[in-house]
C-alpha positions as CSV (number, residue, x, y, z in Angstrom):
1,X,-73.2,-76.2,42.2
2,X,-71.9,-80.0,42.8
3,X,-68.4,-80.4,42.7
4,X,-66.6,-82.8,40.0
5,X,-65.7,-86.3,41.3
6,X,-62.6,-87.3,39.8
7,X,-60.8,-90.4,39.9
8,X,-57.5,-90.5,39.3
9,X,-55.4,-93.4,38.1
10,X,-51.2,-93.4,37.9
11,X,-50.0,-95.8,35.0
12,X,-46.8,-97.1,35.3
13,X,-44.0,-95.5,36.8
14,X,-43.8,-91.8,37.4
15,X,-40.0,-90.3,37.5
16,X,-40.9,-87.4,39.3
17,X,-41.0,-87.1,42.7
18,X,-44.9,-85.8,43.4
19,X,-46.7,-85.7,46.4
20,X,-50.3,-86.9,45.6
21,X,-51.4,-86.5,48.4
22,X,-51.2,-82.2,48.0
23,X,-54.1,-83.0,45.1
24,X,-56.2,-84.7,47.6
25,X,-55.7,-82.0,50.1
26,X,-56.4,-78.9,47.7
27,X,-59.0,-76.7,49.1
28,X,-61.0,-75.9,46.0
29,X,-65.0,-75.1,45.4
30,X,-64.8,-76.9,41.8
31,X,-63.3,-80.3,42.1
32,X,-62.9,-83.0,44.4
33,X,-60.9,-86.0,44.2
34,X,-61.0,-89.7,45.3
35,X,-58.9,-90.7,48.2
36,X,-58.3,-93.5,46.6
37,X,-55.7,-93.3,44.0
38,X,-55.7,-96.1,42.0
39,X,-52.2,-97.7,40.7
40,X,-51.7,-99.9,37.6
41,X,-47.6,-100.3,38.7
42,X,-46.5,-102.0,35.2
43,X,-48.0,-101.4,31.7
44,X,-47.6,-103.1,28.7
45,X,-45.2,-101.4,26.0
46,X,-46.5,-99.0,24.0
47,X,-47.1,-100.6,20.4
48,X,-46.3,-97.4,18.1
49,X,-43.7,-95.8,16.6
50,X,-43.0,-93.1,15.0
51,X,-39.8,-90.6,14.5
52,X,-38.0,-93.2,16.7
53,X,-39.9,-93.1,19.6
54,X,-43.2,-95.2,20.9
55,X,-46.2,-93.3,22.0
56,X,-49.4,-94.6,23.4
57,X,-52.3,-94.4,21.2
58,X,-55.8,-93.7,22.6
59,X,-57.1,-97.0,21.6
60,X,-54.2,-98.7,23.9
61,X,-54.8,-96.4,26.6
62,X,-58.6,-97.2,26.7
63,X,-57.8,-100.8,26.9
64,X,-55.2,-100.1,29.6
65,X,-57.3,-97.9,31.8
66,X,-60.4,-100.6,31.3
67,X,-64.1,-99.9,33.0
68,X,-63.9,-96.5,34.6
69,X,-65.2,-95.3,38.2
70,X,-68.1,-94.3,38.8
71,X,-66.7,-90.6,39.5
72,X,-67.7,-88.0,37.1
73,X,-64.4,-87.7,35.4
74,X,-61.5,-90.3,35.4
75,X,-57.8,-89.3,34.8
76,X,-55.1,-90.9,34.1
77,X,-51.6,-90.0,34.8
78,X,-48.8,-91.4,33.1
79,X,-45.3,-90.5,32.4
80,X,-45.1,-91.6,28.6
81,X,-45.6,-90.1,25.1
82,X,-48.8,-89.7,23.7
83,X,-50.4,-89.5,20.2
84,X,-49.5,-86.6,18.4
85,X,-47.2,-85.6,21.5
86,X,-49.7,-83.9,23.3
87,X,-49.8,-83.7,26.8
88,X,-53.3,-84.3,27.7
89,X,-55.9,-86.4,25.5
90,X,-60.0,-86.5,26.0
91,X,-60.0,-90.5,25.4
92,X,-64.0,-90.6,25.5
93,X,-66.5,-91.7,28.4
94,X,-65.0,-88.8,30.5
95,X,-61.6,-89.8,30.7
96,X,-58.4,-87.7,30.2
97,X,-55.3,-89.3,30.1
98,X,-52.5,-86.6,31.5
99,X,-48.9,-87.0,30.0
100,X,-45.5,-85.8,32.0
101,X,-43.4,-86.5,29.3
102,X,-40.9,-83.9,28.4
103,X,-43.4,-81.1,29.5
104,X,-42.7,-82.6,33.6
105,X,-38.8,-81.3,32.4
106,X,-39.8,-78.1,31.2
107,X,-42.2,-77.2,34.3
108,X,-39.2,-78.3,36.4
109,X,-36.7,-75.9,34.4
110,X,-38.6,-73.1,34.2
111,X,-38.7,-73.2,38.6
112,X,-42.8,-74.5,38.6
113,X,-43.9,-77.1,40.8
114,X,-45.4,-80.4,39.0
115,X,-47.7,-80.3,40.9
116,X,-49.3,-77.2,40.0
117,X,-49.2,-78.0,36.7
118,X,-51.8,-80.7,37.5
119,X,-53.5,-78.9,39.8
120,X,-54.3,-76.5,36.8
121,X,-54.8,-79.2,34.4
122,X,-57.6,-80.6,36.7
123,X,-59.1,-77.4,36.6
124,X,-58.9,-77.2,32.9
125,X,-60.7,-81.0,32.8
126,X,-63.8,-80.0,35.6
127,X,-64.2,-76.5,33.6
128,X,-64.6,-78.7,30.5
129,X,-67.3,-81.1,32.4
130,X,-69.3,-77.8,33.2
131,X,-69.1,-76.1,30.2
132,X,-70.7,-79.3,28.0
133,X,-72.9,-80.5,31.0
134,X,-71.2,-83.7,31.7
135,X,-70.5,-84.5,28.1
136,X,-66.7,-84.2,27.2
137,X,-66.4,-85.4,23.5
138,X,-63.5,-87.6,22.4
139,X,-61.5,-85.1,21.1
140,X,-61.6,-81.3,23.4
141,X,-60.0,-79.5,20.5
142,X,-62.6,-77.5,19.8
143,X,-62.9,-76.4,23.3
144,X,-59.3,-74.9,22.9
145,X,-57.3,-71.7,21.2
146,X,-54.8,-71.9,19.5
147,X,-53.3,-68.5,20.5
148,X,-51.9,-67.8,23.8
149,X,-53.8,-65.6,26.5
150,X,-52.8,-67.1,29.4
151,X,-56.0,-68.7,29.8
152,X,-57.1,-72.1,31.0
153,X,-58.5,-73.4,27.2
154,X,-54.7,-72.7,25.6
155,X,-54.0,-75.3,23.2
156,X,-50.3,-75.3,24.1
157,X,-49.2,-77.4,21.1
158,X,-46.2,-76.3,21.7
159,X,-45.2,-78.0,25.3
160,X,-42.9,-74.4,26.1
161,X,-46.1,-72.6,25.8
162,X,-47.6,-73.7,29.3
163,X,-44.8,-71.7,30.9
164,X,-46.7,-68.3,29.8
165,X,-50.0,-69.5,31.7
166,X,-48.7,-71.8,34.8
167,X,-48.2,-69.0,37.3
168,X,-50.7,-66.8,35.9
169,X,-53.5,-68.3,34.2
170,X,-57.1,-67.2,33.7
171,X,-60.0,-67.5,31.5
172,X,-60.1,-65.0,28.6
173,X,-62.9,-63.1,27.5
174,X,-64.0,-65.2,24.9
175,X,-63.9,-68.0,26.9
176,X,-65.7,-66.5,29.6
177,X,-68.5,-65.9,26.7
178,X,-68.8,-69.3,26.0
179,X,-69.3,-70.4,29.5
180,X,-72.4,-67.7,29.2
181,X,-73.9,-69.4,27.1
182,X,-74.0,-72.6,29.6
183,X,-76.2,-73.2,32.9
184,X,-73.4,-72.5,34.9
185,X,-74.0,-70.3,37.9
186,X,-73.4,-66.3,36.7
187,X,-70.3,-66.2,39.0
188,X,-68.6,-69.5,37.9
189,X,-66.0,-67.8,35.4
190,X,-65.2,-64.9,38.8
191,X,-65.0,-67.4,41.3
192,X,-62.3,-70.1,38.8
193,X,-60.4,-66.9,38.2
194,X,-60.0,-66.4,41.8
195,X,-59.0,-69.8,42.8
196,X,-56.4,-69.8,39.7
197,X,-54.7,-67.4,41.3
198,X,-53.5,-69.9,43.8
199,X,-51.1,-71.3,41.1
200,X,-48.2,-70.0,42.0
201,X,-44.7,-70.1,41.9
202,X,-42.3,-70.4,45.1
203,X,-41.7,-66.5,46.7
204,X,-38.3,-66.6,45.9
205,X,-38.5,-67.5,42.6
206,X,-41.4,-64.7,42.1
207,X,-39.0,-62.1,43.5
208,X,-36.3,-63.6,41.3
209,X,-38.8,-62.8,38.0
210,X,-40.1,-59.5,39.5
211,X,-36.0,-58.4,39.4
212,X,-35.7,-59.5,36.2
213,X,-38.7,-58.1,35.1
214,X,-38.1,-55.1,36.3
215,X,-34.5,-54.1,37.0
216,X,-34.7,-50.4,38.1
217,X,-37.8,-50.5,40.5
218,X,-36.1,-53.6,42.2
219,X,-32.6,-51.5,42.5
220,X,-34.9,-48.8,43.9
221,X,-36.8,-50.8,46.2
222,X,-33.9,-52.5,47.2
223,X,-32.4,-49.0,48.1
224,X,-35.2,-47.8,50.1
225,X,-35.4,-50.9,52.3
226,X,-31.7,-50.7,53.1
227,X,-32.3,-47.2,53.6
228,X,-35.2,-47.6,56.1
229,X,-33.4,-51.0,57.7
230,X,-30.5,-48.4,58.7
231,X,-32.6,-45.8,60.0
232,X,-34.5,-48.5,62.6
233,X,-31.5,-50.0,63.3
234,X,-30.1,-46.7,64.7
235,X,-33.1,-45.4,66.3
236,X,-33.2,-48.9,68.1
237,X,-29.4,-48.8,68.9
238,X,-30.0,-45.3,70.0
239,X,-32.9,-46.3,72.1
240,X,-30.7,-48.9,73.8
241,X,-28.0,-46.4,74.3
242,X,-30.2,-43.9,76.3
């Protein structure tokens, strides 16, 4: 199975401090991406409004991003609003457009790395390209559920959401049925599952969940290693001693 090409294009300026270069550099079986990361430094302003606050429609966003590569997929990251608020649109000729607004605060607060969260998002995108053969329609939604599973095709409408699948996402049963019904290879939906796994949080902030998750094991297991430091410590000492 050929991996995805994707292109990947940064519009504007991006707050957040991310090393790119960890996307070029992650080892996966499913995706690779162009060294070449193309920059479009200033923008124009987005033209509509609504609530109080501008957001980039797809139409704008086409005509922004212009001719795309000849890579499989293009995507765009930007650090604006987009229509409807969402934070990823299918803007047609196999383009997504990725948005950090807001959601790049709430990855942040809730101890995930940004860059994880697009690391999973580019999964999402090159699952999408398999599972309708190279022909990702303008609009994904039907792709997508709208309850939460922790699995890759979450709709997330609401931006909190992704905090219950970054970490730990998968592909759900249903989903996995749908990709059966594809010419993927019969291992495709095993060996994304695996790789997913990768997603994870920093080690101390996975111990820091696992306490709070479960208070009485951790005072336990805390026990028993001070416990078993103490006895190696004197056996050592009295080792020394002798």
């Amino acid at each position: 199975m050929k991996k995805v090409k994707i292109k990947l294009i940064i519009l504007g300026g991006i707050k957040h401090n991310i090393n790119f270069r960890e996307l070029i550099e992650w080892k996966t079986n499913f995706f690779e991406i162009d060294e070449n990361i193309e920059t479009k430094k200033t923008i124009p302003n987005s033209l509509t409004e609504e609530n109080e606050q501008y957001y980039y429609t797809d139409v704008q966003l086409k005509n922004i991003i212009g001719e795309t590569s000849n890579a499989d997929l293009t995507v765009a990251i930007i650090n604006q609003k987009l229509e409807k608020n969402y934070y990823e649109r299918s803007i047609g000729n196999n383009c997504y457009v990725l948005s950090l607004f807001e959601i790049g605060e709430i990855i942040l607060n809730n101890n995930f790395n940004i860059i994880h969260f697009i690391i999973q998002e580019l999964y999402y995108f090159a699952a999408v390209y398999y599972r309708t053969n190279g022909e990702i329609p303008e609009t994904d939604d039907s792709l997508t559920h709208h309850d939460i599973r922790k699995c890759l095709f979450d709709f997330n409408d609401n931006k909190n959401d992704i905090t219950y699948s970054l970490g730990q996402v998968s592909i759900c049963s249903n989903c996995e049925a749908e990709f059966d019904k594809t010419l993927v290879p019969k291992d495709f939906v095993e060996n994304i599952r695996k790789e997913l796994k990768r997603i994870k949080k920093g080690i101390f902030y996975r111990i820091r969940d696992f306490i709070r998750k479960e208070p009485i094991l951790s005072m336990i297991i805390g026990i028993a290693v001070a416990i078993l430091i103490n006895i190696i410590s004197s056996y050592l000492y009295d080792l020394m001693c002798s």
